[in-house]
C-alpha positions in Angstrom: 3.2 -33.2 17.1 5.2 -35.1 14.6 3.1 -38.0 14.5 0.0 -35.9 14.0 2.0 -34.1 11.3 2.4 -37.4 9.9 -0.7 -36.7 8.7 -3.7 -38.4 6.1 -4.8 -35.6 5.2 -4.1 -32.0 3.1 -4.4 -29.5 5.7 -1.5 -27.6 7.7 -0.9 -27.8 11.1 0.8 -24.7 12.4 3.9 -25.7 14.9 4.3 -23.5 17.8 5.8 -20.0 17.2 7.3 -17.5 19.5 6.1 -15.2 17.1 2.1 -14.0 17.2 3.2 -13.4 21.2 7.0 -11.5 20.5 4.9 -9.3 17.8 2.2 -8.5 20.2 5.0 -7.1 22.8 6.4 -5.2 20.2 3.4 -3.9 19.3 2.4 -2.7 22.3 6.2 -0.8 22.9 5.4 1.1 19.6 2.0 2.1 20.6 3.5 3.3 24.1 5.9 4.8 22.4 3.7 6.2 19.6 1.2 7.8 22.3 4.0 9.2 24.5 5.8 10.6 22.1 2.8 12.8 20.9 1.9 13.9 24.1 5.5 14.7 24.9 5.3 12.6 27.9 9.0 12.0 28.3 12.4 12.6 26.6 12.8 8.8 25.6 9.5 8.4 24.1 11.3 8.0 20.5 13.3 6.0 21.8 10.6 3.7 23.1 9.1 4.1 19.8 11.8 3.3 17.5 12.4 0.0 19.6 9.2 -1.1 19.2 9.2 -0.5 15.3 12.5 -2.2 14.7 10.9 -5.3 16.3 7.6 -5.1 14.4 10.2 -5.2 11.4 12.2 -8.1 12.9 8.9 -10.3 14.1 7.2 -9.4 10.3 11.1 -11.1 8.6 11.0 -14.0 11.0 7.3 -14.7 10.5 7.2 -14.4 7.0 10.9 -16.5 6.9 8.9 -19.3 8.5 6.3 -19.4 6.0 8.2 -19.4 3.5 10.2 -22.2 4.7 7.0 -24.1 5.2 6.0 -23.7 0.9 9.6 -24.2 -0.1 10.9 -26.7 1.7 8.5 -28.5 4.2 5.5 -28.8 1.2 3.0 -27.7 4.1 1.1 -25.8 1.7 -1.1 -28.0 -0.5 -3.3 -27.1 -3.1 -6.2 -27.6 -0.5 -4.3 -24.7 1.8 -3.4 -22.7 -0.7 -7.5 -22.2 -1.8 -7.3 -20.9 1.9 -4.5 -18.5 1.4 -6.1 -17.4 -1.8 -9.3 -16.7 0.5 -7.3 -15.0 2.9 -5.7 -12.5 0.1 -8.9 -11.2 -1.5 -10.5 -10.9 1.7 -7.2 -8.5 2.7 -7.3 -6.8 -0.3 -11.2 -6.5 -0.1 -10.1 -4.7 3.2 -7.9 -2.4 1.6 -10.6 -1.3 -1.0 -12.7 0.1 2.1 -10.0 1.5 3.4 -9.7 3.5 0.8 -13.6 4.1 0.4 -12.7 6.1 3.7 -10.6 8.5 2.1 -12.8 8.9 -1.3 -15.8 9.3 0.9 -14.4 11.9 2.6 -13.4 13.8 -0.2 -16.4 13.5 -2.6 -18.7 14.5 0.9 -16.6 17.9 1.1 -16.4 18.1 -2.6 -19.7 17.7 -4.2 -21.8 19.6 -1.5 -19.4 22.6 -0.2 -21.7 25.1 0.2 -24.2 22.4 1.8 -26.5 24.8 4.4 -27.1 22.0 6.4 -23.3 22.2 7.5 -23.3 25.8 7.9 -19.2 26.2 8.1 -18.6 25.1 5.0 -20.1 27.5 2.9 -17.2 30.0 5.2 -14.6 27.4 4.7 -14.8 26.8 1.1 -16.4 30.0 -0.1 -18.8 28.0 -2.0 -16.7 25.9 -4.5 -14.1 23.0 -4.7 -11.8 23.2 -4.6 -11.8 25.7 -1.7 -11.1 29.8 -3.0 -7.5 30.5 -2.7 -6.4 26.5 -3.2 -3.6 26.0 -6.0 -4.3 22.3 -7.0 -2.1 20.4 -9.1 -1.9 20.2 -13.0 -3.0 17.1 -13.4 -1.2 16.6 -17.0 2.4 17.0 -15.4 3.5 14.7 -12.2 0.3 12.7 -12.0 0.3 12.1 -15.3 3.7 10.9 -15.1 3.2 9.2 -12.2 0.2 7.4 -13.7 2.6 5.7 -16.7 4.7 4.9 -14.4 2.6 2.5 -12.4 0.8 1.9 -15.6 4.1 0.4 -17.1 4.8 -1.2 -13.8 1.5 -3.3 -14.0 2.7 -4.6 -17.6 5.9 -5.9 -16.5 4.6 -7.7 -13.5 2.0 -9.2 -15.7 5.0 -9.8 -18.2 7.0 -11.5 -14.9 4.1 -13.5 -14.4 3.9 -14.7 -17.6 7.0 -15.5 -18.0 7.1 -17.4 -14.7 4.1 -19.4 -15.8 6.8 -20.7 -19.1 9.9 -21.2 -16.7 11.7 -18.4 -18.0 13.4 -17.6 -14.9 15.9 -15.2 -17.2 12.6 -13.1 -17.7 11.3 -12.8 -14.4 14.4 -11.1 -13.4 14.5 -8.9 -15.9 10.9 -7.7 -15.5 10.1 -8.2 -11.6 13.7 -5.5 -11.9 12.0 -3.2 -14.0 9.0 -3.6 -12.0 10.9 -2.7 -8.5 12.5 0.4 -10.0 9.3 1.5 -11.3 8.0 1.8 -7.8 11.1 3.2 -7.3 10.6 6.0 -9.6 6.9 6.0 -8.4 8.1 7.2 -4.9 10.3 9.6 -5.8 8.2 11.8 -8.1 5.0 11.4 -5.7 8.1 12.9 -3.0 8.7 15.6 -5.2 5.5 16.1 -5.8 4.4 16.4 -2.2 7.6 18.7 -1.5 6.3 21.5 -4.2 2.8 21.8 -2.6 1.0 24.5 -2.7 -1.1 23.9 0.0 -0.5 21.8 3.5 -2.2 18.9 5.4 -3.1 20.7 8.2 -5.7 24.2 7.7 -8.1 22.7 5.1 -10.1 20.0 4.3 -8.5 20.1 0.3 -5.1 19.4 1.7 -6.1 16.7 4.7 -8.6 14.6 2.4 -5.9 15.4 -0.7 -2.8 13.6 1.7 -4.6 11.2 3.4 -5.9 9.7 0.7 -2.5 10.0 -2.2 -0.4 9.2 1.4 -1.7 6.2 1.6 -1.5 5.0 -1.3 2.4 5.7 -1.6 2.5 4.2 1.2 0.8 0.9 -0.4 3.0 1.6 -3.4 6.4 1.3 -1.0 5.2 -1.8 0.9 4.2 -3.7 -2.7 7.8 -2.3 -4.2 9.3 -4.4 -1.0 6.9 -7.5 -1.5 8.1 -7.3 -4.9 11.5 -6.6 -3.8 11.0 -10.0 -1.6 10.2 -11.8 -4.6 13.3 -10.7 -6.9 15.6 -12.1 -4.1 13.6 -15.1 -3.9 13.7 -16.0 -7.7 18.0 -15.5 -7.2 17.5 -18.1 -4.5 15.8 -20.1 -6.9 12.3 -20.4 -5.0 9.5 -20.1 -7.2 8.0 -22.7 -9.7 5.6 -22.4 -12.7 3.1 -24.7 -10.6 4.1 -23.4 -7.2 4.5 -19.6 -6.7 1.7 -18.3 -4.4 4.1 -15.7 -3.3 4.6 -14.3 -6.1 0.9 -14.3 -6.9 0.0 -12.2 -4.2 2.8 -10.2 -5.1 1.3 -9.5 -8.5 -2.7 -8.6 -6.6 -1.3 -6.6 -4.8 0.5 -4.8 -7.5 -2.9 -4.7 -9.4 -4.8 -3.7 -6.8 -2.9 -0.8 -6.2 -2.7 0.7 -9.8 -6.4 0.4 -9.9 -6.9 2.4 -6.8 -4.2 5.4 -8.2 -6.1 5.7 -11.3 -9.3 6.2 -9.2 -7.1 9.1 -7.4 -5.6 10.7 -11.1 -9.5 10.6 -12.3 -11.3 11.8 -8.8 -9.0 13.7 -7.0 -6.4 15.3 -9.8 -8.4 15.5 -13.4 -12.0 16.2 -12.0 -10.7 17.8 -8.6 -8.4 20.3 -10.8 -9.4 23.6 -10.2 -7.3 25.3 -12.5 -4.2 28.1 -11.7 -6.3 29.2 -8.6 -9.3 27.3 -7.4 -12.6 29.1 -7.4 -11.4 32.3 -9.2 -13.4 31.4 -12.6 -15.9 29.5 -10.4 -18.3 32.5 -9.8 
């Protein structure tokens, strides 16, 4: 393996890891664990459950601590791999879009035909109008809106940490990748607080279950790019990270993007045009 490492050409070749194997084990523990504890098979399905996640998390640290150590410090990943890894990103992030084409399908399919006579429950479900009669939606002009400069701002100082990276002001990219963390931060907590003063629940109508699934999983994207930024921060401290060489951070930065696109597709669809006033469908007759 050495000696065809030792190599004439631009392209990585992947040693041998324990880990694609360790993670599939892990995996499967959760997923036991997951299903058993749903169907209250046994007492120690939890347990079974939180073993399995806790080595997801420790296979994802080791995994991702080996590629890094192949960028930083082995030089593995040439230009010619990195056009791969740029591949790889935008077609994950592709993904992601469709995954949330799910959600928004869902909603606008409830929302823009609810008294549809070719589904004959709905008319009895949502008396007609969207939102459904008796739903008290969110003022869009108070926590979203908040919300929304807040991950607004957030994508400005990531571009600003970008920027800055791209000049070798290292000074900068702490300052802004920090204000770009806490931002997310700040993101999570109000979307908590948000969620916690609901009117309405997941379960019981199709408002609430298309409104959580869909804002759910998104602050759920919003918590796992705060931690890829997170990563980032502590990797700039470690001095990793060059104004030619910083795919990391890159990704980092997409992924940011990416998701402040998709929440102002939510604040226009789902809260602004969605809003249905003090109490949906009261003024809608």
């Amino acid at each position: 393996m050495a000696t065809a490492q030792a190599k004439h050409h631009d392209y990585h070749l992947v040693d041998p890891s324990p880990w694609p194997a360790v993670g599939s084990l892990f995996a499967f523990i959760m997923a036991v664990g997951a299903v058993s504890w749903m169907h209250h098979m046994y007492a120690a399905a939890p347990i079974v459950f939180g073993v399995g996640t806790i080595g997801v998390l420790y296979v994802f640290a080791s995994w991702w601590t080996d590629v890094v150590r192949e960028a930083q410090y082995k030089g593995d990943h040439t230009r010619v791999v990195q056009i791969s890894h740029r591949y790889g990103m935008i077609l994950f992030i592709a993904s992601e879009v469709m995954f949330f084409v799910a959600w928004f399908w869902a909603y606008f399919n409830s929302s823009l035909f609810p008294g549809d006579p070719v589904h004959a429950t709905r008319e009895a479900l949502f008396g007609g109008v969207w939102p459904p009669k008796g739903i008290q939606t969110f003022d869009p002009w108070h926590l979203p809106l908040l919300n929304t400069l807040i991950l607004l701002t957030s994508g400005t100082t990531v571009t600003w940490a970008h920027h800055a990276l791209l000049e070798g002001d290292r000074k900068a990219v702490k300052y802004a990748l920090i204000l770009t963390v806490l931002l997310g931060a700040a993101f999570s907590c109000v979307q908590a607080f948000e969620y916690a003063h609901a009117a309405f629940g997941f379960k019981g109508n199709i408002y609430g279950a298309t409104f959580f699934m869909a804002t759910g999983f998104h602050g759920f994207h919003v918590l796992v790019g705060t931690i890829f930024l997170l990563v980032c921060l502590f990797r700039v401290y470690a001095g990793h990270f060059t104004p030619k060489q910083h795919l990391g951070f890159e990704f980092a930065a997409w992924y940011w993007h990416f998701v402040d696109v998709v929440w102002l597709f939510l604040f226009i669809t789902i809260y602004v045009w969605g809003y249905g006033g003090p109490i949906a469908g009261a003024a809608a007759h």
